[in-house]
BAFI-3210 file (N, C-alpha, C; in Angstrom, 3 decimals, decimal comma, padded with zeros to 6 digits):
// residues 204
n [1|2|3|4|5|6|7|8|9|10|11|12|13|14|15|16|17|18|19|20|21|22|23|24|25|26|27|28|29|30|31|32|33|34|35|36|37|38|39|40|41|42|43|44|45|46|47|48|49|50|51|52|53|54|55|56|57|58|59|60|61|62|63|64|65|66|67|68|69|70|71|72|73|74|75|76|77|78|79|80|81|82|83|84|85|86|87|88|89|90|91|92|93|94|95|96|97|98|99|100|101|102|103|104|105|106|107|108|109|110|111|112|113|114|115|116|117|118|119|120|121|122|123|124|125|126|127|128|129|130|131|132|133|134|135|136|137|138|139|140|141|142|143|144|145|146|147|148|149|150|151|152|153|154|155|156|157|158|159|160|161|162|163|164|165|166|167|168|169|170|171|172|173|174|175|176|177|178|179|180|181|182|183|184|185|186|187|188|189|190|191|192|193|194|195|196|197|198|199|200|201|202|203|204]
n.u [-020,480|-019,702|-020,081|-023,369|-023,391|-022,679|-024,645|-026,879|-025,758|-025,907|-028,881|-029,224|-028,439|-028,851|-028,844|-028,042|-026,060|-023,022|-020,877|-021,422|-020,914|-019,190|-019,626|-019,033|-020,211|-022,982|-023,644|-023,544|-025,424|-027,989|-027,783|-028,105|-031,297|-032,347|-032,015|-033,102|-036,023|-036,517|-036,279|-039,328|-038,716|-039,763|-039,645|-036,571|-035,455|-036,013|-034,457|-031,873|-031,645|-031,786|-029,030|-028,018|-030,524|-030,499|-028,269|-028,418|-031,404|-033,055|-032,855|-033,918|-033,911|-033,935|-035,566|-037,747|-037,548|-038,053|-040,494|-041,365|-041,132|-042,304|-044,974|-045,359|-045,284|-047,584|-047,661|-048,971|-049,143|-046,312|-045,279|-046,630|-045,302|-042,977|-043,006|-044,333|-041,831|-040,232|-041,224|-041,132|-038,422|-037,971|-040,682|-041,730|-041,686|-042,612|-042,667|-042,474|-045,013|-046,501|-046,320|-046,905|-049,832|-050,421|-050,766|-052,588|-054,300|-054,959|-055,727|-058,264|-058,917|-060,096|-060,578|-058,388|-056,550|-057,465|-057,286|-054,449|-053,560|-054,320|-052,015|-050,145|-050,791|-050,257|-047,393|-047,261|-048,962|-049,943|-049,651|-048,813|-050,140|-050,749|-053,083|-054,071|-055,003|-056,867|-058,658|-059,743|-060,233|-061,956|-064,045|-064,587|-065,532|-068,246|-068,114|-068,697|-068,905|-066,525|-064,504|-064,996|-064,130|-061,702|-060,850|-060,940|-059,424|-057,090|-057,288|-057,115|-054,017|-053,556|-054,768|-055,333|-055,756|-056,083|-056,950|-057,260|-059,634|-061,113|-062,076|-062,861|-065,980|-066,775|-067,397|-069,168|-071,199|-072,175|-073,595|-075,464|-075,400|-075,353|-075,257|-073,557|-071,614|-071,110|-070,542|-067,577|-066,754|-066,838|-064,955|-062,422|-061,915|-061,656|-058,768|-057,676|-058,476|-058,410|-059,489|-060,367|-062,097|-063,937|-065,013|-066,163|-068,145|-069,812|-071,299|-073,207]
n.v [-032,532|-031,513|-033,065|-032,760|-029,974|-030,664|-031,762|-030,010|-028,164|-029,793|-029,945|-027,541|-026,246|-027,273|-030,795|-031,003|-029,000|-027,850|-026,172|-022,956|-021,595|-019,755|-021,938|-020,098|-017,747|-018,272|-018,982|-016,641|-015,266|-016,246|-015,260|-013,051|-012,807|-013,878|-012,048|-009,648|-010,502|-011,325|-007,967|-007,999|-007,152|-008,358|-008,506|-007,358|-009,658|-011,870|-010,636|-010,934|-013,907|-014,212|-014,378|-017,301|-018,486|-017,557|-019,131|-021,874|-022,515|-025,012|-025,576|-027,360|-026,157|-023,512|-022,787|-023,611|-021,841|-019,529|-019,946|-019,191|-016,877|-015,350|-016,096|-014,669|-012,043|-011,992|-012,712|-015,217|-016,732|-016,734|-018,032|-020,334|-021,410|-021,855|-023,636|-025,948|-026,137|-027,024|-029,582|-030,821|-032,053|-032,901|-035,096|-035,959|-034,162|-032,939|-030,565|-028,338|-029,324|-028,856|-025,864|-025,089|-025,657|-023,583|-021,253|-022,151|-022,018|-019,372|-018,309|-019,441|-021,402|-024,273|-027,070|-027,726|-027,320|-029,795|-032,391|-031,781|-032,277|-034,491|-036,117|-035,307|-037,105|-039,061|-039,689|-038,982|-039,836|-038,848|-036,630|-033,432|-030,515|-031,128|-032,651|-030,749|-028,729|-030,466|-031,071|-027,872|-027,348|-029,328|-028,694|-025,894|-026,514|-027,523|-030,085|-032,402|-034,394|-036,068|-033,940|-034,405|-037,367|-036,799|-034,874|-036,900|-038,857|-037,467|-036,475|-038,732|-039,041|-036,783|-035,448|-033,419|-031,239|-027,885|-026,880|-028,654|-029,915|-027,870|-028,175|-030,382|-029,503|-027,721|-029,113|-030,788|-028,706|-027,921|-030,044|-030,209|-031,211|-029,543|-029,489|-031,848|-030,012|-027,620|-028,617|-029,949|-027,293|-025,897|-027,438|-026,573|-024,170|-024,601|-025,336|-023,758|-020,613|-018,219|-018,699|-017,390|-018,659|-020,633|-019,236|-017,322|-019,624|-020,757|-018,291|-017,920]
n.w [002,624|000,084|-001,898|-001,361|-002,450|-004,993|-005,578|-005,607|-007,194|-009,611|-009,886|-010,125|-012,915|-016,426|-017,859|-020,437|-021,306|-021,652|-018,193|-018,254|-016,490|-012,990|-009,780|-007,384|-009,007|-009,787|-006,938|-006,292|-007,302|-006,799|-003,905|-004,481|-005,323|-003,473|-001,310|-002,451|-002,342|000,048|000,655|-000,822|-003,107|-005,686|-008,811|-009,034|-008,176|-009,333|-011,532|-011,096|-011,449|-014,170|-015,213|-014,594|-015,951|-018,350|-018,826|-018,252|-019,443|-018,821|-015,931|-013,132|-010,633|-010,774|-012,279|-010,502|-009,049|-010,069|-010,662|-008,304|-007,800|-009,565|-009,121|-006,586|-007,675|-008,941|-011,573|-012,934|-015,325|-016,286|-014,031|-014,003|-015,802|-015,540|-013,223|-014,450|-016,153|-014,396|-013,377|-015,924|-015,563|-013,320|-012,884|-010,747|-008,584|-005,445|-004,222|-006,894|-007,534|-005,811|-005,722|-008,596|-007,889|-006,203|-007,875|-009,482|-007,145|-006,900|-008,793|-009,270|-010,133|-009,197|-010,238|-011,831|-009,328|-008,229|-009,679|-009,824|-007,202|-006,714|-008,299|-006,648|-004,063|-005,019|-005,335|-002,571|000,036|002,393|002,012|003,937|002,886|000,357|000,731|002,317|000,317|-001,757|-000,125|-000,077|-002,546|-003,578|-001,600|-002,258|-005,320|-004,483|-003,827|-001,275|000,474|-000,823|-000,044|002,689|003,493|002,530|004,521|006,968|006,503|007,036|009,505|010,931|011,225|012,292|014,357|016,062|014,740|013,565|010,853|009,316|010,891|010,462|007,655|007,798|009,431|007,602|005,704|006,192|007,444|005,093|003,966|005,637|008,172|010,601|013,126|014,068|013,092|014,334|016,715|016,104|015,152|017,918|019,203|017,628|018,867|021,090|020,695|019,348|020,222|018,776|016,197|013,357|011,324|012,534|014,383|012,472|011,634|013,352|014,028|012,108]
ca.u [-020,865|-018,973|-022,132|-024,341|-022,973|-022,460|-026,477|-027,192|-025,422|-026,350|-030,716|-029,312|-027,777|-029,117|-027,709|-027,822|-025,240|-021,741|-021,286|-021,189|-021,232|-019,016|-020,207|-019,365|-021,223|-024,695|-024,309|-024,301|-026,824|-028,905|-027,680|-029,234|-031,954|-032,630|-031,604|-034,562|-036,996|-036,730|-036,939|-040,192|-038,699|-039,582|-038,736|-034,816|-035,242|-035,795|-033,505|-030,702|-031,530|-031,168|-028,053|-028,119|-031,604|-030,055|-026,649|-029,757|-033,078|-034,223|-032,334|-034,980|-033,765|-033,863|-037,248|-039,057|-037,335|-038,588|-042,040|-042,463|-041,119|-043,685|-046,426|-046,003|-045,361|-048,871|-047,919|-049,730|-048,888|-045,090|-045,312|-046,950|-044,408|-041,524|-043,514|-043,820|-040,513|-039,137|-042,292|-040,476|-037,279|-038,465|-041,810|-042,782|-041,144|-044,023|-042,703|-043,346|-046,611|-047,621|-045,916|-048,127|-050,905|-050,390|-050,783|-053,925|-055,713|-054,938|-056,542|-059,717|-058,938|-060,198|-060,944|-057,495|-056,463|-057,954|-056,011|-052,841|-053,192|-054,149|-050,865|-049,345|-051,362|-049,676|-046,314|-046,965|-050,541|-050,386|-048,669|-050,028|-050,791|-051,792|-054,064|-055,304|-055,532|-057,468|-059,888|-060,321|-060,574|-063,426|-065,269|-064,727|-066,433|-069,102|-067,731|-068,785|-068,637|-065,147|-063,565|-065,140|-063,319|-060,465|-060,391|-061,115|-058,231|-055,908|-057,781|-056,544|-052,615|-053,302|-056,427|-055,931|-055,151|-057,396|-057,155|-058,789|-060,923|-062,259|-062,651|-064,299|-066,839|-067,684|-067,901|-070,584|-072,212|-072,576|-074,254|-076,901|-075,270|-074,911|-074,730|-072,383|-070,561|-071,436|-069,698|-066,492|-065,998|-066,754|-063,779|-061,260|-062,419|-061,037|-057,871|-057,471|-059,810|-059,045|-059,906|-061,584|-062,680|-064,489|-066,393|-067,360|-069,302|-070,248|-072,359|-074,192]
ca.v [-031,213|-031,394|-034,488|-032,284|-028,776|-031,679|-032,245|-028,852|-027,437|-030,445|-029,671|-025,792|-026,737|-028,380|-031,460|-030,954|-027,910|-027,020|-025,180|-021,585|-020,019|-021,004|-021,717|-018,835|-016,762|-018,890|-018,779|-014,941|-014,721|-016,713|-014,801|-011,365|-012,898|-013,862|-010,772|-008,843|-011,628|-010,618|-006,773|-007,583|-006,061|-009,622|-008,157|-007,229|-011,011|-012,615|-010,186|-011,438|-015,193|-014,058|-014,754|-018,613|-019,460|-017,784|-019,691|-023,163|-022,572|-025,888|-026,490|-027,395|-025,515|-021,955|-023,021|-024,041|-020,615|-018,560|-020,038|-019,078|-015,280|-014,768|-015,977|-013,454|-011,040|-012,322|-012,945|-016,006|-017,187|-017,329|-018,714|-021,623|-021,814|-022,303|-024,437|-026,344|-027,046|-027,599|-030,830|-031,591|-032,050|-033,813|-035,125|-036,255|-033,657|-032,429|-029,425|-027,833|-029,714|-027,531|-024,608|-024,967|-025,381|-021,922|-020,392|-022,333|-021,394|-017,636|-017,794|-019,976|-023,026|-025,825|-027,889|-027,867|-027,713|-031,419|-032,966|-031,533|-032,380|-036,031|-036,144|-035,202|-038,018|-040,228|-039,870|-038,846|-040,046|-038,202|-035,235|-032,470|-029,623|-031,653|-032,893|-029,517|-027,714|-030,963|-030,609|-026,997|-027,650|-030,472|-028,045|-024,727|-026,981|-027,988|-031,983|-031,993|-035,366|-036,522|-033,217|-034,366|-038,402|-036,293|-034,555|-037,394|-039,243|-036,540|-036,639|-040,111|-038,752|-035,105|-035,645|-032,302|-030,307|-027,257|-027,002|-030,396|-029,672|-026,656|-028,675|-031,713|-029,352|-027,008|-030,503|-031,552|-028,000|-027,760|-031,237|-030,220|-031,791|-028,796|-030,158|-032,439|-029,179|-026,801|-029,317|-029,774|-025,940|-025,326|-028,107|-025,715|-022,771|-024,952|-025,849|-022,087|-019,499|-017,387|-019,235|-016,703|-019,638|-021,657|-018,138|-017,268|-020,630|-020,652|-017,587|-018,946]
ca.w [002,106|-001,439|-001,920|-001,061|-003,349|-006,543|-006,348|-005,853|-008,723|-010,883|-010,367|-011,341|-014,883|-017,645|-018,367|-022,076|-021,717|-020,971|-017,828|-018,631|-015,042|-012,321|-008,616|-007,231|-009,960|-009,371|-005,442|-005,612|-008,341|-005,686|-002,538|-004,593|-005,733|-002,010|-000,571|-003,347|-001,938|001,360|000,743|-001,181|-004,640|-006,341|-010,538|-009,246|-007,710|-010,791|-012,202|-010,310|-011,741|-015,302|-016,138|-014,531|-016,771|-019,446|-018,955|-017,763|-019,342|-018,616|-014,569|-012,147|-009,525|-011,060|-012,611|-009,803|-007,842|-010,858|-010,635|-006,932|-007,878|-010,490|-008,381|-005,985|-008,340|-009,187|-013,053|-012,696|-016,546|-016,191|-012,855|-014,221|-017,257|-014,957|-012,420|-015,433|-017,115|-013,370|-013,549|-016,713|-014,956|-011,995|-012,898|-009,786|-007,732|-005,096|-004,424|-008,053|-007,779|-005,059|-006,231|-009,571|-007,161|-005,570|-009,042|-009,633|-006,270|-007,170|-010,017|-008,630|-010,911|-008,675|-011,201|-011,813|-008,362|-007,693|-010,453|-009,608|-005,802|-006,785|-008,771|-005,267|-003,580|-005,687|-005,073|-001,508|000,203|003,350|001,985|004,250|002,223|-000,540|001,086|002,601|-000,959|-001,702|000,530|-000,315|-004,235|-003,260|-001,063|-003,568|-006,398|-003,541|-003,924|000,024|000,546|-000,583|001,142|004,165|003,485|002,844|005,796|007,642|006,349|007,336|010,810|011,615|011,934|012,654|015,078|016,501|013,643|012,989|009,817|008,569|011,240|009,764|006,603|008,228|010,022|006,992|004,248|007,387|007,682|003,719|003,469|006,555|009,410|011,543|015,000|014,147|012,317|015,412|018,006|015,328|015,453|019,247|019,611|016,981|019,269|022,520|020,280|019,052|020,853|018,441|014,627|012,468|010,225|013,216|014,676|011,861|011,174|014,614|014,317|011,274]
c.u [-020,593|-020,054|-022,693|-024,230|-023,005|-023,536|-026,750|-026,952|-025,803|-028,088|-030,206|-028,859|-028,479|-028,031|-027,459|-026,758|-023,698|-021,669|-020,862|-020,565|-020,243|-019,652|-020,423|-020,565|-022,412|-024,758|-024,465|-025,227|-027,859|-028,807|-028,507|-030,243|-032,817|-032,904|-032,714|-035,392|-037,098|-037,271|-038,567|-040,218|-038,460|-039,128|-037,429|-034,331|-035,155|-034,837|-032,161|-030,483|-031,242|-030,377|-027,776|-029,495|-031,201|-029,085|-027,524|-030,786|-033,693|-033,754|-033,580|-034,643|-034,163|-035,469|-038,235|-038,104|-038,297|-040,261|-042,777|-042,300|-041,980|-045,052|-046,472|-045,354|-046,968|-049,242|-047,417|-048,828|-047,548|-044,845|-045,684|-045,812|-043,377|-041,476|-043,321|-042,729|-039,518|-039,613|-041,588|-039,385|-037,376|-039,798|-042,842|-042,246|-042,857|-043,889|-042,588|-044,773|-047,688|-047,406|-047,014|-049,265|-051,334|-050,800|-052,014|-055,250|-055,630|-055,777|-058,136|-059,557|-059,225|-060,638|-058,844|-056,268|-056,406|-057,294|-054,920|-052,575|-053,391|-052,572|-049,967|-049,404|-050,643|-048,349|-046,222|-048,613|-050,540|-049,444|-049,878|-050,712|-051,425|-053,277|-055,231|-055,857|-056,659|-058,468|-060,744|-060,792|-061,502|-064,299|-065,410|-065,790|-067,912|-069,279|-067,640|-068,219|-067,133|-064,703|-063,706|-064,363|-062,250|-059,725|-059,995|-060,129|-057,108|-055,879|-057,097|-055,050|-052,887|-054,743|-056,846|-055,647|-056,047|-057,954|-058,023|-059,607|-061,955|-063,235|-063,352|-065,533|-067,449|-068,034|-069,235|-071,860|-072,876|-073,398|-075,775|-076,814|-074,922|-074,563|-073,978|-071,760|-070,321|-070,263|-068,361|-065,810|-065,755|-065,072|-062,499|-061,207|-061,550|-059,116|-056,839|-058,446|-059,592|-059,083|-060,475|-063,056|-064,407|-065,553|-066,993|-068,790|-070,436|-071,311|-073,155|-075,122]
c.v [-031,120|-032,527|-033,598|-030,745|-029,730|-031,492|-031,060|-028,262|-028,281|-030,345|-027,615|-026,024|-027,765|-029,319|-031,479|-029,249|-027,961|-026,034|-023,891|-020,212|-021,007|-020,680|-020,950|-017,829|-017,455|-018,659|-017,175|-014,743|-014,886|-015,752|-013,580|-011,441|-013,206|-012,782|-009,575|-009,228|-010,622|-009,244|-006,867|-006,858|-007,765|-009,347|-008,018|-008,879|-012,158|-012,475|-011,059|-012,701|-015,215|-014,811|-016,503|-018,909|-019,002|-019,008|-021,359|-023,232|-023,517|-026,737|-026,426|-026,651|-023,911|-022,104|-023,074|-021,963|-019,335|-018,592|-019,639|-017,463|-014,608|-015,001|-015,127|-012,536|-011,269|-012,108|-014,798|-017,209|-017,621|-017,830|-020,137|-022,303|-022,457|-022,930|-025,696|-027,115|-027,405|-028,911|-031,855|-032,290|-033,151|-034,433|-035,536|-035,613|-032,347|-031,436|-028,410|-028,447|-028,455|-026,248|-024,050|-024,628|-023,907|-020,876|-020,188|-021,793|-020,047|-017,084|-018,437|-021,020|-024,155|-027,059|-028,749|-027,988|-029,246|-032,111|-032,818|-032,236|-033,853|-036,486|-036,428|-036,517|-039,226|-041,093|-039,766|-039,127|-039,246|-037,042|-033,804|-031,543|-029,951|-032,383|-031,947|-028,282|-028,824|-031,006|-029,011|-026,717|-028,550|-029,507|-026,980|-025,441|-027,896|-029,794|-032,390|-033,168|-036,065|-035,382|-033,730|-036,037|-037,986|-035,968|-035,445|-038,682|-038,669|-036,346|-037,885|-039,815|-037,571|-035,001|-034,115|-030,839|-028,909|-027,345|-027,851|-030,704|-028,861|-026,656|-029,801|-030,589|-028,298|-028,265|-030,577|-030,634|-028,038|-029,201|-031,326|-030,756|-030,549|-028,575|-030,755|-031,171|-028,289|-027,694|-029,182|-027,725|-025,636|-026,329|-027,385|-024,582|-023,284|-025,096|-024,374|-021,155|-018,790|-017,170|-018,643|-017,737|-020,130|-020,426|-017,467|-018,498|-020,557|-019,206|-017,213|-019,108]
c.w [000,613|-001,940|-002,414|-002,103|-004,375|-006,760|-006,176|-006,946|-009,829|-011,216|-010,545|-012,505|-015,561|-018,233|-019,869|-022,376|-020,644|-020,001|-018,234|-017,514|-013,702|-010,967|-007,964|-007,506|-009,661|-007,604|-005,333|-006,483|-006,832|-004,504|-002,972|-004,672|-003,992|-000,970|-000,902|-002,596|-000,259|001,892|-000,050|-002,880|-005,333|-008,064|-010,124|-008,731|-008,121|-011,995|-012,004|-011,027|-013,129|-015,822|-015,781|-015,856|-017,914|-020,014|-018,954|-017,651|-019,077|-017,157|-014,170|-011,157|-009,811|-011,654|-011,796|-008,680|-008,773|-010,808|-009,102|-006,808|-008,542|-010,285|-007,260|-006,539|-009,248|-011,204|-013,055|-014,375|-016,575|-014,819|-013,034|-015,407|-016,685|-013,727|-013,697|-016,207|-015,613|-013,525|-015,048|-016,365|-013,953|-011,731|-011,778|-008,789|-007,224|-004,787|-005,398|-008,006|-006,842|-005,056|-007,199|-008,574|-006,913|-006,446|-009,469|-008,793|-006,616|-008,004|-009,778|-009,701|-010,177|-009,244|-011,277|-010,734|-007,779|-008,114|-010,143|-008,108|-005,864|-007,216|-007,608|-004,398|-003,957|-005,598|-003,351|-000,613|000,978|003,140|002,693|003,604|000,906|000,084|001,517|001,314|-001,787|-001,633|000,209|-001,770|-004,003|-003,277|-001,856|-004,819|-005,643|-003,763|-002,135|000,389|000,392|-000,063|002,180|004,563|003,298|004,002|007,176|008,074|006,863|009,103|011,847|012,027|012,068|013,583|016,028|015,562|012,929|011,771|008,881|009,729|010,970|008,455|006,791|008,294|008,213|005,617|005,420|006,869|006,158|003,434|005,040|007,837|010,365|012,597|015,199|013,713|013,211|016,732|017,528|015,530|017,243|019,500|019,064|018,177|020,774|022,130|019,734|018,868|019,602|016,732|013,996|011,828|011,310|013,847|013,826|011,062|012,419|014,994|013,285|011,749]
res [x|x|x|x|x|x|x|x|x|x|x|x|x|x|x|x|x|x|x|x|x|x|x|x|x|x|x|x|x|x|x|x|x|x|x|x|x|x|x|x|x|x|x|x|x|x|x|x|x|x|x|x|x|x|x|x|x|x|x|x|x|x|x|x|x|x|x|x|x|x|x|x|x|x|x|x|x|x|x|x|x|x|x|x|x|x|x|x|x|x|x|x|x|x|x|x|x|x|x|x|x|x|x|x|x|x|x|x|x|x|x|x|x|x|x|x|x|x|x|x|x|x|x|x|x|x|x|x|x|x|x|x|x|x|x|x|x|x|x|x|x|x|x|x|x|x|x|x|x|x|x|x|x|x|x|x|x|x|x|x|x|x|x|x|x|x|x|x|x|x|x|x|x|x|x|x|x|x|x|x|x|x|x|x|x|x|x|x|x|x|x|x|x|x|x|x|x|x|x|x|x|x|x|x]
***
């Protein structure tokens, strides 16, 4: 456990500073900032983190927490700032990758979406949700074809998985195969009767 609290407190602090704050003081920052989160009041939740990013503007831990409070506080701009300097920190750490992500689909960047989720790919091939924001940044920029080798990749270990079934069958329906895309949904529909996604293709 004392392991495991060392690496914790060392991705909250910048190693280029003296600590300022002691353990205590950061686990209850965190416990309020948690405690906001939960009620839904995300500004007193960021509030709370203050005085750690003051005390460790550049930890990864408070960075990548700050970047997931200001995306659903849906200020999109500092959400990415502190998605961001966590990526600085941990450059190949995939959870800021798909944090960023979250910021990007909000805003309809799939351009930027694709790139970022390759990034993911990189460090992690069969990372699931990279793979499924993937697929939906393909098919959003109507790139039908590789979503549907995406999906199909993701198909091979997740063979009953709605999800990248919903994106196999609509890469299919969007490229004219509809019968093959028509059978693909009726099979989501046996897998979960009750799929918005799959009845509403299905009555197309």
């Amino acid at each position: 456990m004392k392991l495991m609290l060392n690496i914790v407190t060392a991705l909250i602090l910048s190693s280029s500073l003296a600590y300022s704050m002691t353990y205590e003081e950061i686990k209850n920052s965190y416990e309020k900032s948690y405690m906001f989160e939960r009620q839904r009041d995300y500004t007193d939740a960021i509030k709370a983190l203050m005085p750690i990013y003051q005390s460790y503007p550049n930890g990864y831990t408070v960075n990548l927490r700050l970047g997931w409070l200001y995306y659903l506080l849906k200020k999109y701009a500092n959400s990415e700032y502190h998605y961001k300097k966590a990526l600085k920190v941990i450059p190949t750490s995939v959870e800021a990758m798909l944090g960023l992500s979250l910021s990007y689909m909000a805003q309809e960047r799939w351009n930027d979406v694709e790139s970022l989720m390759y990034q993911v790919l990189k460090v992690d091939y069969y990372n699931y949700y990279g793979n499924l924001r993937l697929c939906i940044a393909l098919r959003k920029q109507k790139k039908f074809s590789i979503s549907e080798t995406v999906a199909r990749k993701m198909l091979s270990i997740y063979p009953t998985d709605v999800n990248f079934l919903n994106e196999l069958a609509i890469s299919l329906y969007s490229q004219g195969k509809k019968s093959y895309a028509r059978s693909i949904f009726k099979d989501v529909l046996i897998l979960d009767p009750e799929n918005v996604v799959a009845k509403t293709y299905l009555r197309k």
